[in-house]
C-alpha positions as CSV (number, residue, x, y, z in Angstrom):
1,X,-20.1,-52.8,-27.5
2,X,-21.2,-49.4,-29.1
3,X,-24.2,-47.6,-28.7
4,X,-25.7,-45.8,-31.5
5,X,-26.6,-42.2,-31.6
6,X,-29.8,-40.6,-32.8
7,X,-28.2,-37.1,-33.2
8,X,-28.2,-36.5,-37.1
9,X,-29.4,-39.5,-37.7
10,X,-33.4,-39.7,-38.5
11,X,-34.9,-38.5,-41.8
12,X,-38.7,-37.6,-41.9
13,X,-40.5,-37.0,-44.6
14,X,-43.9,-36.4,-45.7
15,X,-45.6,-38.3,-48.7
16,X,-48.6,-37.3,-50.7
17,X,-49.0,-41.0,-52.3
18,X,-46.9,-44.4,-51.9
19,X,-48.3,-46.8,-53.7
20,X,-46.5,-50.2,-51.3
21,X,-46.2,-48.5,-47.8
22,X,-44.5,-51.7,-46.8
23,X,-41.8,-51.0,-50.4
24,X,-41.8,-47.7,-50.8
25,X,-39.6,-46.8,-53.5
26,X,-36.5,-44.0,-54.0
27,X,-38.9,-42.1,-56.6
28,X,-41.8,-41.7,-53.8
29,X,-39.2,-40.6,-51.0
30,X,-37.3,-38.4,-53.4
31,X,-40.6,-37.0,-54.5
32,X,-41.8,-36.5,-50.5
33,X,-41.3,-33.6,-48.7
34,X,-38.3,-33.7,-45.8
35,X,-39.3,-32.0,-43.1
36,X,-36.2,-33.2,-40.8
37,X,-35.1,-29.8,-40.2
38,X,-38.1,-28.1,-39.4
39,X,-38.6,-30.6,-36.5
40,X,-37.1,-29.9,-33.3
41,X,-35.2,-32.1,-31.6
42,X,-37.6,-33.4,-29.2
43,X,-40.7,-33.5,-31.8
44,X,-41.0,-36.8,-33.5
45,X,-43.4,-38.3,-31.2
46,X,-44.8,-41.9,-32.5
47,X,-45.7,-43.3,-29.7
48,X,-47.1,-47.5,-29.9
49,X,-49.4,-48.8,-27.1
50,X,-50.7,-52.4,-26.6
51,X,-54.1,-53.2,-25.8
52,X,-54.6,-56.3,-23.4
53,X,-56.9,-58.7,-24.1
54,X,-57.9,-61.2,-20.8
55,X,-57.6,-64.8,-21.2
56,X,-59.0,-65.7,-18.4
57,X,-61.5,-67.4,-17.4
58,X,-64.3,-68.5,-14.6
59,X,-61.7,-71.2,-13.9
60,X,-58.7,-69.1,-13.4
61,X,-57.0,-68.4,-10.2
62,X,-54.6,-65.8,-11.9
63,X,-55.5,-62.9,-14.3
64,X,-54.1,-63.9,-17.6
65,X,-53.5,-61.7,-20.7
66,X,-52.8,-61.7,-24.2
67,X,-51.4,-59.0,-26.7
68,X,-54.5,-56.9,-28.5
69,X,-55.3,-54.3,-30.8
70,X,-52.1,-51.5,-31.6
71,X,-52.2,-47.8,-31.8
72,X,-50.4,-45.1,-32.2
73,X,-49.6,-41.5,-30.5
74,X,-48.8,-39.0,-33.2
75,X,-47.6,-35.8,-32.7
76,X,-45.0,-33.8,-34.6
77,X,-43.6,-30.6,-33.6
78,X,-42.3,-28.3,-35.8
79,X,-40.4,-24.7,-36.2
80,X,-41.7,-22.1,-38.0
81,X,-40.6,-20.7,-40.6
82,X,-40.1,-17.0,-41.8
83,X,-39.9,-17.5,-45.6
84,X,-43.0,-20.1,-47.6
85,X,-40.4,-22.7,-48.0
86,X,-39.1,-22.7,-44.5
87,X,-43.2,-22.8,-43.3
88,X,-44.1,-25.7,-45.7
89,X,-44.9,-28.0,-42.8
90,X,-47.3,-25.3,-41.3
91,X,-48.9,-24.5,-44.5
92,X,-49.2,-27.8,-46.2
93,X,-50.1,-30.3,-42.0
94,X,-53.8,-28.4,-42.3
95,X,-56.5,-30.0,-40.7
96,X,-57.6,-33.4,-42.7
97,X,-55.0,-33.4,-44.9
98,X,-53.9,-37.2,-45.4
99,X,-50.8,-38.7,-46.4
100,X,-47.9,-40.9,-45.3
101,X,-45.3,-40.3,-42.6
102,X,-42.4,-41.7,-43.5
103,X,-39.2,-42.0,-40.8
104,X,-35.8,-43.6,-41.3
105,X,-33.5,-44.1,-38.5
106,X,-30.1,-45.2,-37.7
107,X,-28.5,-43.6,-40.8
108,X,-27.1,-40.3,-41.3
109,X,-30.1,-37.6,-42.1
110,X,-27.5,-36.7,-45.4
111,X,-27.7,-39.9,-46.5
112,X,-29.7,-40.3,-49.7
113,X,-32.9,-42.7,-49.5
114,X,-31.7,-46.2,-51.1
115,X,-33.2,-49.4,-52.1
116,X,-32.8,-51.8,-48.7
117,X,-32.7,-49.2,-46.0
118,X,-35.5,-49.9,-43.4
119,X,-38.3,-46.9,-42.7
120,X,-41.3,-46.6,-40.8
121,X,-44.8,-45.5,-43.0
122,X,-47.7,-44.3,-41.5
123,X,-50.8,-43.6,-42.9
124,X,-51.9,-40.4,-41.9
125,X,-54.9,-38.1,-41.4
126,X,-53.5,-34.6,-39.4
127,X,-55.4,-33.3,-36.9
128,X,-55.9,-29.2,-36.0
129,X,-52.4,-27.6,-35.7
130,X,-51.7,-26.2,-32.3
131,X,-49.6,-23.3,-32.4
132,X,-47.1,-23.2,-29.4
133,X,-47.4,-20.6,-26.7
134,X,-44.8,-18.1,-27.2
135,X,-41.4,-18.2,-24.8
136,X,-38.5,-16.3,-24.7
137,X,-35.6,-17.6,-26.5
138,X,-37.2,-20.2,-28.5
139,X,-37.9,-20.2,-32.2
140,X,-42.2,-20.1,-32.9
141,X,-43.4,-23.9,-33.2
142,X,-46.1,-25.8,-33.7
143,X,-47.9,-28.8,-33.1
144,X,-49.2,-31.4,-35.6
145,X,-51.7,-34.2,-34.1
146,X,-51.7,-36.9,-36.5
147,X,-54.3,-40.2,-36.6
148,X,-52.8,-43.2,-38.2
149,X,-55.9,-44.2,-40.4
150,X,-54.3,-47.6,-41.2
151,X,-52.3,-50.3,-40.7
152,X,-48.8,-48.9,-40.8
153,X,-45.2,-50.5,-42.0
154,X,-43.5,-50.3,-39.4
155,X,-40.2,-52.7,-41.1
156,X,-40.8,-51.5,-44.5
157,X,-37.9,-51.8,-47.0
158,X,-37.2,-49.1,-49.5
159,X,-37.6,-50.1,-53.0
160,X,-35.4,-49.7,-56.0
């Protein structure tokens, strides 16, 4: 059994418009803006959480639970840049901008989008950049809280 590697292998990219989040097609992601490389490694943060809903009732004897509502953490970290195209993400992530985050994994970040690959699409409002403190030895980053303003596709199928 093999276990497969994340290094080099996640493409992000940031979409003004997709028209089928759960198809986008090759046209919309060629057309998005890939921000891979101006995320560090650590700074894809899409975090799910489950709410519980109780079951249970006068009669119950054990606390019982169900599955509820989902949401998501959104946070993206980013390098800046030191020429306008490097800084894209810092200039273009301003507060209430909206678009769609889109996020393949498990294929090779130099692999060209293509109808049947499976990516994640979130609908997206960003929230106030942060800038990162400054440290010694580290490039200057920032921080872009997102809100997911809808229901995302999280097992959407790219579209010829």
């Amino acid at each position: 059994m093999a276990d497969l590697i994340s290094d080099g292998k996640t493409r992000v990219a940031w979409a003004a418009s997709i028209a089928n989040i759960q198809a986008p097609t090759v046209a919309e992601l060629n057309a998005a803006a890939d921000y891979t490389q101006r995320i560090t490694p650590d700074g894809l943060k899409l975090d799910p959480s489950t709410a519980d809903v109780d079951t249970s009732s006068l009669a119950s004897t054990y606390d019982t639970k169900t599955v509820g509502r989902v949401g998501f953490d959104v946070e993206v970290t980013f390098k800046r840049g030191d020429t306008g195209g490097d800084d894209l993400p810092f200039t273009t992530l301003k507060y209430g901008v909206a678009g769609y985050l889109v996020v393949r994994r498990g294929v090779a970040f130099a692999t060209a989008w293509a109808a049947s690959q499976k990516v994640e699409v979130y609908p997206i409002t960003c929230g106030e950049p942060a800038n990162a403190s400054p440290a010694a030895n580290e490039v200057m980053k920032f921080m872009s809280p997102m809100k997911v303003t809808a229901s995302p596709a999280t097992a959407a199928t790219v579209a010829a």
